[in-house]
C-alpha positions, 0 to 999 in steps of 0.5 A: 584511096577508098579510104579517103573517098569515105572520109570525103563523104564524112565531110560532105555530110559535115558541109551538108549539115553546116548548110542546114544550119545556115538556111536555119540561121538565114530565117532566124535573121529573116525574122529578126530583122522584120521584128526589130523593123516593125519596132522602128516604125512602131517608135515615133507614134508611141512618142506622139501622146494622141495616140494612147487615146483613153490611156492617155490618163494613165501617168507616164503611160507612153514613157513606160510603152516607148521604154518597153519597146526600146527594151525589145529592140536591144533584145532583137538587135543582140540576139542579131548580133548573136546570129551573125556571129553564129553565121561566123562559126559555119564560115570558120567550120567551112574552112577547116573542111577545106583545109583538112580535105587539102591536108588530106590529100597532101599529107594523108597515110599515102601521097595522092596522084593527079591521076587519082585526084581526077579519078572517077568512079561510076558516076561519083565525082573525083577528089578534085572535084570535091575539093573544088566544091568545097573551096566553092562552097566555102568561098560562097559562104564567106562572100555573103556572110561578108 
């Protein structure tokens, strides 16, 4: 039994980094958005030619500007296509955790109780608590990545 608490908080320790990982990816998002959203605003006033101004001399200056815009743009909007599908590897690593944490209770070296999967010691909390919680968390996580 102490032999699977340990390995209950191997995974949790996994979860916890997986989170982290997950707030960092949220900013990342965050602010990706907020850049390719300022370059959205930005696109149809470097189309109007009265805004370049004394640059307005300069051959092909707004074709060149806009294009280099549109250039950032598809940049942002891959690299937010590559955070989303980093937020999809944490959901798939969420839910291995909760599928190795079943199968250890279900089909580990000894078959687990209900009586020890409710077992509580000290103030930690049981087996069934923790495998609720990581089906939770899972749950959580595949709602908002969705």
């Amino acid at each position: 039994m102490e032999n699977i608490v340990k390995k209950y908080q191997q995974r949790f320790r996994k979860v916890k980094e997986e989170m982290d990982t997950w707030n960092d990816l949220q900013s990342r998002l965050l602010s990706q958005f907020t850049n390719a959203s300022s370059i959205i605003q930005r696109l149809q006033i470097l189309q109007d030619s009265k805004n370049y101004g004394a640059l307005s001399c300069v051959e092909g200056i707004a074709e060149a500007v806009l294009l280099k815009q549109m250039d950032s743009l598809q940049t942002i909007l891959l690299s937010m296509n590559q955070t989303l599908e980093n937020f999809r590897s944490v959901v798939l690593s969420l839910e291995k955790m909760v599928r190795d944490g079943r199968q250890l209770v279900k089909g580990g070296y000894t078959q687990v109780t209900v009586k020890q999967l409710q077992q509580r010691v000290g103030v930690k909390p049981s087996i069934a608590d923790c495998l609720d919680g990581l089906k939770l968390l899972c749950e959580m996580h595949q709602s908002e990545y969705a």
